[in-house]
C-alpha positions as CSV (number, residue, x, y, z in Angstrom):
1,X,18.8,5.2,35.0
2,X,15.3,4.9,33.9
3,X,13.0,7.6,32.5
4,X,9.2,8.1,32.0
5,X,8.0,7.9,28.3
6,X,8.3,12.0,28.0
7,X,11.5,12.4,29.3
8,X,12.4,9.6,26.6
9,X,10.5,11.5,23.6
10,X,12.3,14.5,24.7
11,X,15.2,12.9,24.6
12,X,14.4,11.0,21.3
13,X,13.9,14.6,19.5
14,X,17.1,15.6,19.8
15,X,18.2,12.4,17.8
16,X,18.8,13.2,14.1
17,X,16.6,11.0,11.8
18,X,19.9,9.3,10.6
19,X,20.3,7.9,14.0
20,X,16.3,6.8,14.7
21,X,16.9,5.0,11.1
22,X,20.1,3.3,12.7
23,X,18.4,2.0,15.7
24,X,15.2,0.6,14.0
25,X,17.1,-1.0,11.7
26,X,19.5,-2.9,13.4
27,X,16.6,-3.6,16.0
28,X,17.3,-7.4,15.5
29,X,20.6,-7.0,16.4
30,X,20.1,-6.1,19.7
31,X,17.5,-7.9,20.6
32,X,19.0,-11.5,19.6
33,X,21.6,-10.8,23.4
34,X,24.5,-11.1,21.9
35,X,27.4,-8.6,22.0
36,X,27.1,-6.2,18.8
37,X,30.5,-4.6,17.4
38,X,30.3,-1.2,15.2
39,X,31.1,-3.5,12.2
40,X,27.7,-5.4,12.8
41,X,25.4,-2.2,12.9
42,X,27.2,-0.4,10.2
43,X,26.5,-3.7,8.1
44,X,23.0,-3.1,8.7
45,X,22.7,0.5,9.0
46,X,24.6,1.0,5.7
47,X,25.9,4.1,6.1
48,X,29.7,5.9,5.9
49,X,32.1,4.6,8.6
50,X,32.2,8.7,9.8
51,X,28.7,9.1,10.0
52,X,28.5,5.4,11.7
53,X,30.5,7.5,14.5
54,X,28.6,10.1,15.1
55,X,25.5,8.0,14.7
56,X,26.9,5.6,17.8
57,X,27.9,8.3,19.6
58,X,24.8,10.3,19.5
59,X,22.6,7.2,20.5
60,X,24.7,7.1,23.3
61,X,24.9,10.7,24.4
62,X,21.7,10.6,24.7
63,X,21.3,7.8,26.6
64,X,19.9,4.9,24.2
65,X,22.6,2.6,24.2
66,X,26.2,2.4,26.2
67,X,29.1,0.7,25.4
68,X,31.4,-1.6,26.9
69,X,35.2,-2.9,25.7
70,X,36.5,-5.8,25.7
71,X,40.6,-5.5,24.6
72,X,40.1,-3.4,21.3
73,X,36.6,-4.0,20.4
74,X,33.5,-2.2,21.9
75,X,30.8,-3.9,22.2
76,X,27.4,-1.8,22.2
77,X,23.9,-3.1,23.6
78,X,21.1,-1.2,24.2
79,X,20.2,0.5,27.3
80,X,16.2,0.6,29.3
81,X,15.8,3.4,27.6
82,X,17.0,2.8,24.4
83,X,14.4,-0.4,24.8
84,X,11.4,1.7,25.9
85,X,12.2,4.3,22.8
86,X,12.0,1.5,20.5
87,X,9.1,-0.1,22.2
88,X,7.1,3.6,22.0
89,X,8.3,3.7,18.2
90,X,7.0,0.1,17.2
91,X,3.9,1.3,19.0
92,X,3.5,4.5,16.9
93,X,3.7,2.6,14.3
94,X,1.3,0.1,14.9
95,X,-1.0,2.6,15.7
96,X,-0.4,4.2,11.7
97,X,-0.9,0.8,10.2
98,X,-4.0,-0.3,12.1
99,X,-5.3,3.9,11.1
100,X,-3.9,3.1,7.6
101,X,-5.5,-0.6,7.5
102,X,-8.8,1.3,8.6
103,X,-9.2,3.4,6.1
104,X,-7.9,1.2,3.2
105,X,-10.9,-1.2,4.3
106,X,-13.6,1.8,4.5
107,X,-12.2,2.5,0.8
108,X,-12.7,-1.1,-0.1
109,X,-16.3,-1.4,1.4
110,X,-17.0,1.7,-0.2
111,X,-15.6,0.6,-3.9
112,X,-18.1,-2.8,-3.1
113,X,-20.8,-0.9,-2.3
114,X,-20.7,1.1,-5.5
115,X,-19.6,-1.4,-7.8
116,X,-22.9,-3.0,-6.7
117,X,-25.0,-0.1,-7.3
118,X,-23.0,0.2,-10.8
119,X,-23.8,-3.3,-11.4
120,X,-27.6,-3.1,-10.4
121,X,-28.2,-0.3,-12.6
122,X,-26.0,-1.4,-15.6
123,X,-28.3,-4.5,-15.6
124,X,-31.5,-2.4,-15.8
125,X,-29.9,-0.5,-18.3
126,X,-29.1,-3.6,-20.3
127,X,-32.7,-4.9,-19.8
128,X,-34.0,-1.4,-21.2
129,X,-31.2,-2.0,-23.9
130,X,-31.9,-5.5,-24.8
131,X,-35.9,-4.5,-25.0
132,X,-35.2,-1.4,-27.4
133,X,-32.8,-3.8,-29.6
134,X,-35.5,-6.0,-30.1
135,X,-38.2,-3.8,-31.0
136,X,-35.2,-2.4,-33.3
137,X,-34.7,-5.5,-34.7
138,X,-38.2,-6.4,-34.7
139,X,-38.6,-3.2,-36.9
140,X,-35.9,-4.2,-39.2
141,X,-37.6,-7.4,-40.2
142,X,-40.7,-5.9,-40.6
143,X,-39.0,-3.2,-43.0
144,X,-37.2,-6.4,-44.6
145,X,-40.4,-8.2,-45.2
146,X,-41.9,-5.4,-46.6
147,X,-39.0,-4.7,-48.9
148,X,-39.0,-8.1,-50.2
149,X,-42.7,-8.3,-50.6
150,X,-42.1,-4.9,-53.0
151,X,-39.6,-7.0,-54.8
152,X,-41.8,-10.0,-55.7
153,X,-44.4,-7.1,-57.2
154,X,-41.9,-5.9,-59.6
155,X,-41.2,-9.1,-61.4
156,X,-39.2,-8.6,-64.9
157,X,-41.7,-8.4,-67.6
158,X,-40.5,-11.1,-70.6
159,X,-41.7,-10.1,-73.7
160,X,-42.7,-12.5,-76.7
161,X,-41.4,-10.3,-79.8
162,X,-42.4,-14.2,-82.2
163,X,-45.3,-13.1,-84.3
């Protein structure tokens, strides 16, 4: 039996997060057509062997997968709806990333955008800087100069004592 996407959203809130986790993880596993045992999704699913139960039959309570057995094992595959559920899932979650992507690259243009303002006004600052070190160092010299000219003035007097 197939239902409309509602009816399947409906259905997929009364799943416990436990079980949602189960499914998208052992999503590979149902998709590769082959017959999946309990053993094979609780190897993925890692979770207890009691909660594995009630995991398997929750999914299929409500419709997401059905089982079939073959001697003693059970084989479990995925039903329309249990396919549309996933596909609506995979969907939402497209729809975060591209959001997330979005607004990750808006951050990034923004961050370019200001480390370009930060650069064009640390570079006039550094060309205000480098012309006020330079008359500072051209005022150093000067007072250097001028010291050293005071310093040849002041030679030591010798005095000739030989009379």
């Amino acid at each position: 039996m197939k239902l409309c996407d509602d009816c399947i959203n409906i259905l997929s809130l009364e799943l416990s997060q436990r079980s949602i986790d189960t499914l998208n993880k052992s999503l590979n596993l149902f998709t590769s057509g082959e017959p999946i045992t309990a053993k094979e999704i609780w190897q993925v699913a890692k979770i207890s062997k009691y909660h594995m139960e009630e995991v398997l039959n929750e999914l299929e309570e409500n419709m997401f997968i059905k089982s079939s057995q073959a001697g003693r094992r059970v084989f479990y595959e995925l039903t329309e709806n249990g396919k549309r559920f996933l596909e609506l899932e995979l969907k939402d979650n497209f729809i975060k990333e591209d959001t997330i992507d979005d607004q990750v690259e808006e951050v990034d243009n923004k961050v370019d955008s200001l480390g370009e303002d930060l650069d064009k006004d640390q570079k006039g600052n550094l060309s205000n800087d480098n012309i006020e070190e330079v008359d500072g160092e051209k005022s150093e010299v000067n007072s250097v100069k001028e010291d050293k000219v005071d310093k040849k003035d002041s030679k030591n007097i010798v005095w000739d004592l030989k009379l």
